[in-house]
C-alpha positions in Angstrom: 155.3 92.7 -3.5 155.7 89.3 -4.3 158.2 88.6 -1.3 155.6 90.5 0.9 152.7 88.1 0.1 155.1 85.0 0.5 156.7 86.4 3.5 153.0 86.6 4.7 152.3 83.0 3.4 154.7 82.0 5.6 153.5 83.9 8.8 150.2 82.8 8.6 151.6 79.1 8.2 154.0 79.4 11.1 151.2 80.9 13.9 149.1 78.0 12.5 151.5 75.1 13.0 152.1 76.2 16.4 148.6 77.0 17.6 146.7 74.0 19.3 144.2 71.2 17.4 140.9 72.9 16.9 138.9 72.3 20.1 135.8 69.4 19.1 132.6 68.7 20.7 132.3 65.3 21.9 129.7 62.6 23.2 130.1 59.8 25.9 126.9 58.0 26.8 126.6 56.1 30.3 123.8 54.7 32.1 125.7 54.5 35.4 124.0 53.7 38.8 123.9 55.8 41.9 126.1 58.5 41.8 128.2 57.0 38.7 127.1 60.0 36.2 128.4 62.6 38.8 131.6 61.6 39.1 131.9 61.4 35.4 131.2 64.7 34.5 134.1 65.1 37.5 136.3 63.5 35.0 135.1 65.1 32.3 135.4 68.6 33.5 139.3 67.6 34.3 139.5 66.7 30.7 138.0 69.4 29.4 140.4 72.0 31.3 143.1 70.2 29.8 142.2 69.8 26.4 139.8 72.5 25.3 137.5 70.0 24.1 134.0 70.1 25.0 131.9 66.5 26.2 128.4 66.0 26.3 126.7 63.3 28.5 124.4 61.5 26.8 122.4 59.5 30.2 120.7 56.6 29.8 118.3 54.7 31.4 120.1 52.3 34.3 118.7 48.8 32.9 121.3 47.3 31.1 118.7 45.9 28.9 117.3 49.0 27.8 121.2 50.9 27.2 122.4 47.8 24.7 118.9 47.9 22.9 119.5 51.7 22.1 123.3 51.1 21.2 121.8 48.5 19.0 119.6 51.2 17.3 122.3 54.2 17.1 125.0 52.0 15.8 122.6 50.0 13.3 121.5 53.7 12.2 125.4 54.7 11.6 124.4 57.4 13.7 127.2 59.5 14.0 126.3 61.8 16.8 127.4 60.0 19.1 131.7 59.1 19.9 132.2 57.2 22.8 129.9 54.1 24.4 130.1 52.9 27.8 130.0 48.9 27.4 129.3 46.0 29.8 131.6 43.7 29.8 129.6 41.1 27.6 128.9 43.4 24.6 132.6 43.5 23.3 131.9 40.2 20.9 128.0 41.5 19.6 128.9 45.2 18.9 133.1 44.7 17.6 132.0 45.1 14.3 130.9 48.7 14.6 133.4 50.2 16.8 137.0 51.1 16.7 140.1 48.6 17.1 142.0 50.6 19.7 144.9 48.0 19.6 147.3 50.6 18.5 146.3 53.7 20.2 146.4 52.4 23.3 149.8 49.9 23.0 151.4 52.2 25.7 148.8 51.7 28.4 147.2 48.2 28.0 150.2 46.5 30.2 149.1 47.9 33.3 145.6 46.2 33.3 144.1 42.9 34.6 144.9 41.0 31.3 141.6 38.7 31.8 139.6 41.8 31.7 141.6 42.8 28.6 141.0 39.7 27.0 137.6 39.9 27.1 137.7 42.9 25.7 139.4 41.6 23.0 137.3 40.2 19.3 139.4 38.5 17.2 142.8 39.8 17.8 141.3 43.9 17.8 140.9 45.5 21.1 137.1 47.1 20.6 136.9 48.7 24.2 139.2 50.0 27.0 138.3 49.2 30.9 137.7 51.7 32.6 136.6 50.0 36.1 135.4 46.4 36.9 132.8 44.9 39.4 131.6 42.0 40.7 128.8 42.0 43.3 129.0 41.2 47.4 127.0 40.1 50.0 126.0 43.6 52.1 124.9 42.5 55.0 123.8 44.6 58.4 126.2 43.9 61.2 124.8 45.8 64.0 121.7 43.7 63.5 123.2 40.2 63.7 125.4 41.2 66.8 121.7 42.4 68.0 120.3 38.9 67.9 124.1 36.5 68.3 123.6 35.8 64.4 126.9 34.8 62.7 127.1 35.6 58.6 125.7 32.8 56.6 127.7 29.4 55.5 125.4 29.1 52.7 122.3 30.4 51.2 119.7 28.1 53.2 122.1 29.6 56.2 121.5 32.9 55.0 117.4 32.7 54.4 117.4 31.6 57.9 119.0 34.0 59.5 117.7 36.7 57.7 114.3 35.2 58.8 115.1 35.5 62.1 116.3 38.9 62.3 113.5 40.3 60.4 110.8 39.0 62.4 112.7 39.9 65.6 112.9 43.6 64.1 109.7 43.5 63.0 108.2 42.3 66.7 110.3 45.3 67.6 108.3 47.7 65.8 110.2 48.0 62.7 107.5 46.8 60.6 108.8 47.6 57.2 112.0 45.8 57.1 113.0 42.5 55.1 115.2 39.6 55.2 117.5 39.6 51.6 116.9 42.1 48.8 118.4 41.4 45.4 118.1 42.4 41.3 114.5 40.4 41.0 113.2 42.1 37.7 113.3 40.4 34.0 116.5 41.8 33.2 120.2 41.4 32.5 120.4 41.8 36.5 118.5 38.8 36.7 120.5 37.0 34.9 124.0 38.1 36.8 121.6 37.4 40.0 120.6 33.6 38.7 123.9 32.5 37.5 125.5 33.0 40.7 122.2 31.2 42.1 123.1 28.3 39.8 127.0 28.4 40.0 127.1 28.6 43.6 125.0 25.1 43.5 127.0 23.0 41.2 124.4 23.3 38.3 126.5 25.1 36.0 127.6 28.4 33.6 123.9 28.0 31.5 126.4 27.1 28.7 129.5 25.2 29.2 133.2 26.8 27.9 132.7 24.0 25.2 129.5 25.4 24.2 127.4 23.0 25.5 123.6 24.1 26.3 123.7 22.7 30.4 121.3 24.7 32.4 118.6 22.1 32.3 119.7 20.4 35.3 118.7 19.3 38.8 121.0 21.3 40.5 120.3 23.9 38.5 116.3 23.7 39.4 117.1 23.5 42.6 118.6 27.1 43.3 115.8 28.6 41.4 113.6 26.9 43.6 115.2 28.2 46.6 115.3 31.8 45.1 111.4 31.3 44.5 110.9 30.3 48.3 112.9 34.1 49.1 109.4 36.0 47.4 107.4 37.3 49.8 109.2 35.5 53.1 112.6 36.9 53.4 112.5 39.2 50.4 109.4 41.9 49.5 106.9 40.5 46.8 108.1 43.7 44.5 111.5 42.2 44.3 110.2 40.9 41.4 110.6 44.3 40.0 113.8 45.5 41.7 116.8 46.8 39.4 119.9 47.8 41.1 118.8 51.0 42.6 115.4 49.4 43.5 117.5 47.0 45.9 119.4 49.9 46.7 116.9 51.7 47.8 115.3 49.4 50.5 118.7 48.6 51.8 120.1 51.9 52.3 116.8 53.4 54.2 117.4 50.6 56.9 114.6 48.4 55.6 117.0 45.1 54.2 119.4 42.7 56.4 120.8 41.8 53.7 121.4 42.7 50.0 123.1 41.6 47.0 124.8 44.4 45.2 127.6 45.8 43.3 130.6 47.5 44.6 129.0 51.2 44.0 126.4 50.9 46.7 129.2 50.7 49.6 130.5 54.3 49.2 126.7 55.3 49.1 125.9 53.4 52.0 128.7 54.9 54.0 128.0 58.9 52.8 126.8 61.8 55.1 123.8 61.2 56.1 123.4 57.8 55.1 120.9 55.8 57.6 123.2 53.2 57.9 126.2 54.7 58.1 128.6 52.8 60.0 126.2 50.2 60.5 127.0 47.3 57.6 129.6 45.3 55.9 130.0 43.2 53.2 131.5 39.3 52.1 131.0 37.0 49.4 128.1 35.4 48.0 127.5 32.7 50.2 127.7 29.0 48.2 125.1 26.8 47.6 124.8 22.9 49.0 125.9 19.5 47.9 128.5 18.5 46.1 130.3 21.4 43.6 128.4 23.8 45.7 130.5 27.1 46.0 130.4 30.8 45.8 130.0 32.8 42.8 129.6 36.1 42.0 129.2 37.3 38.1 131.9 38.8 36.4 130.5 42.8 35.6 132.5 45.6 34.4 132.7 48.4 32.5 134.7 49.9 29.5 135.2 52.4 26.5 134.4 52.1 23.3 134.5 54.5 19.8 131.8 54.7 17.5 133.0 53.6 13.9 130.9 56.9 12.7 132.3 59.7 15.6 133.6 62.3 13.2 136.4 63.2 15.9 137.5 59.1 16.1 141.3 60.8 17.2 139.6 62.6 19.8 137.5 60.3 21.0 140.3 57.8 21.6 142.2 60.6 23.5 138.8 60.7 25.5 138.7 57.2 26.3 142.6 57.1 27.1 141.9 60.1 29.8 138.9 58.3 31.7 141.0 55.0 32.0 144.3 56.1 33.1 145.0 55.5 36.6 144.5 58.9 38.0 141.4 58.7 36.2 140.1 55.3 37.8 141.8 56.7 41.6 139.4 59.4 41.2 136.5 57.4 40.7 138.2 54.4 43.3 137.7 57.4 45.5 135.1 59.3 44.9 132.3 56.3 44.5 134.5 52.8 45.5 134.6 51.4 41.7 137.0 48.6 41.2 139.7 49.5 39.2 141.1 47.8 36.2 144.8 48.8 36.5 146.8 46.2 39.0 149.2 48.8 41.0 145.8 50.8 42.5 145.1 48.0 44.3 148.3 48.7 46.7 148.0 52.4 46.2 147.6 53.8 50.0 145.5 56.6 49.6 142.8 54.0 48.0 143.5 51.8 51.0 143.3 54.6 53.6 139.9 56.2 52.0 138.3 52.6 50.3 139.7 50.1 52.5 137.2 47.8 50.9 138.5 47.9 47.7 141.6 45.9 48.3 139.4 43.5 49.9 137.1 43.4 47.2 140.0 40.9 46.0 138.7 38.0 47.9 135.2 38.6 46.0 137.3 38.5 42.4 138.9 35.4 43.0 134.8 33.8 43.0 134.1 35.7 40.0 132.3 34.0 37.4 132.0 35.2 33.5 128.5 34.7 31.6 128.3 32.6 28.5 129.1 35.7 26.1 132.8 34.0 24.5 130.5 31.0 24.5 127.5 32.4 22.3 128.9 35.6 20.7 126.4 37.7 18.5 123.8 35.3 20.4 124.3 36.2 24.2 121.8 39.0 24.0 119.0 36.0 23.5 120.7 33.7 25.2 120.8 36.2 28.4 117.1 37.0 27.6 115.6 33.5 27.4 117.3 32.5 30.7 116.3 35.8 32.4 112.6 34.5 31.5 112.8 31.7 32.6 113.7 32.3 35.6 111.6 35.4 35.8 108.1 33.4 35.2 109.9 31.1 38.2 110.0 33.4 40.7 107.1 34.5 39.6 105.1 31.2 40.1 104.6 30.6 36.2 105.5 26.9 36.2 108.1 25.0 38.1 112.0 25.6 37.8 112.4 22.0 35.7 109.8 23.2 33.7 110.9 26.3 32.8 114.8 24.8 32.4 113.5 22.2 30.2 111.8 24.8 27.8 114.5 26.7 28.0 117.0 23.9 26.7 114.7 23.5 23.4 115.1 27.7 23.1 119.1 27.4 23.7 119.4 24.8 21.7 117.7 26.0 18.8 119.6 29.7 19.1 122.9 27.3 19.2 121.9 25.3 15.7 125.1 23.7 14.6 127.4 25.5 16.3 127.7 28.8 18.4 
């Protein structure tokens, strides 16, 4: 009897070893834009069918304002609900101390990404979050409409208000009263501040703080571009610009109602879908530069990544997770479903992505005028250091005092948030 029960024993541990890992329930929460959350649960359901495991989507709203102000909460709270967070690009340095260090796990897969984007991934020597597809915005502009009229695409930003001037009033004296020059991100938001920076960059008035950590926004050139943005409200671009988010922008452009548009890479595979009023009908550049000297173009560094929750009660899993959605077939899917950037080098020559999204290898020429915000620069204090210059330029545009004005107050703020050191 007693070789029966350990003969048994022995079954029972045999049929376990070789059965599977117990399937787990998982979380990932996004805010994507457009059609971003659709062709994650794509991914998703490929990951699912592979590993048994189940993932829930927890959406968020699309302001990234809003998403790191909730991450702030649930993290703070320990709460342990949720596994996986979808991070922009600046949050690696305010949030590292509540997620995983990844360095390890993903030691095999790292190599084939743009190290920069790595990097900034990256808090002191632990690898926080995993990239899983990078962005930085373009110049869409309508070419049918500028052939229309013998308009060539804009030198420079005064080049660009002018011309989308005259093609607007010429559409409009054509009957198509509702359309506008230049739509952009306009509302009091982290948008803004991607928006702005590239204002100010572009104009030779600086990165708002200086790699050395000095406070420089409060500057002529910098007052200047703000200026000219403020001239843009209700002339070229619609008085609600002032409350326009991504999809806002978006949303006037791709009805047929915008000549131009500032945008991220995910609008272009919306713009060119079935049904899509201008479908065919628009391309894009780069940011056009500003004027004088150290003018240039410049378009803010975005992306997006992975990260694990310190508190995820399946941390193993959830790593796994995050491994799946960056590999590369993971990031061609989504190169091809939606035109996100990817993070790993070799898609860039891969010729299905360059047969399907010929923009994507061209998106290269945007990259090399990419410009990072101040996040290495003020750490746990880019949150208020994005905020303050967002207002600023907010009550701007909005006519609440003059750009030196508002870039001298904002100097005493930056300054004070700095203390003795960053």
């Amino acid at each position: 009897m007693k070789f029966f029960h350990a003969l048994l024993a022995f079954a029972v541990a045999a049929v376990l070893a070789a059965s599977p890992a117990r399937a787990v329930d998982l979380s990932i929460v996004s805010g994507d834009t457009g059609n971003g959350l659709k062709v994650l649960r794509g991914i998703l359901d490929q990951y699912e069918k592979k590993s048994g495991n189940k993932v829930t989507i927890i959406p968020m709203p699309t302001s990234t304002t809003d998403q790191f102000g909730q991450y702030r909460l649930w993290l703070a709270a320990h709460n342990s609900d949720i596994d996986v967070y979808q991070t922009d690009v600046i949050w690696a340095p305010q949030l590292a101390s509540q997620l995983v260090d990844l360095t390890a796990a993903t030691k095999d897969v790292v190599a084939a990404h743009f190290p920069s984007i790595i990097q900034s991934q990256t808090v002191n020597g632990k690898l926080v979050a995993l990239p899983i597809f990078t962005d930085a915005p373009a110049l869409y502009y309508r070419k049918d409409l500028l052939d229309k009229y013998g308009a060539k695409l804009p030198g420079s930003w005064s080049e660009l208000a002018a011309t989308a001037k005259l093609v607007m009033d010429k559409e409009r004296e054509a009957g198509h009263k509702d359309i506008w020059g230049f739509v952009f991100q306009g509302n009091a938001y982290e948008g803004l501040t991607c928006d702005a920076l590239e204002w100010v960059m572009s104009n030779g008035g600086g990165q708002i703080i200086e790699p050395d950590g000095t406070v420089s926004i409060n500057n002529p050139k910098a007052a200047a571009a703000l200026d000219m943005a403020k001239g843009w409200v209700g002339t070229i671009a619609p008085p609600g610009v002032l409350a326009y988010q991504e999809e806002e922008s978006r949303g006037v452009w791709q009805t047929g109602n915008a000549v131009f548009m500032r945008n991220w890479p995910y609008a272009y595979s919306l713009g060119e879908s079935e049904g899509s009023p201008i479908k065919g009908k628009f391309d894009v550049t780069t940011l056009p530069p500003g004027s004088g000297e150290g003018a240039r173009s410049a378009a803010t560094l975005g992306g997006w990544n992975l990260a694990v929750s310190k508190y995820s009660k399946n941390p193993d899993a959830a790593i796994e997770l995050v491994k799946w959605v960056a590999s590369p077939e993971m990031q061609k899917y989504r190169a091809l479903k939606a035109s996100y950037l990817p993070t790993i080098q070799a898609l860039y020559d891969d010729a299905d992505i360059a047969r399907e999204q010929p923009v994507i290898p061209r998106w290269k020429d945007v990259f090399l005028n990419a410009v990072p915000r101040p996040s290495n620069e003020a750490k746990v204090r880019y949150n208020e250091v994005s905020n303050a210059f967002w207002t600023a330029v907010h009550k701007t545009l909005s006519g609440e005092g003059t750009a030196a004005d508002n870039l001298a107050d904002l100097e005493v703020t930056l300054t004070k948030l700095k203390g003795a050191a960053w």
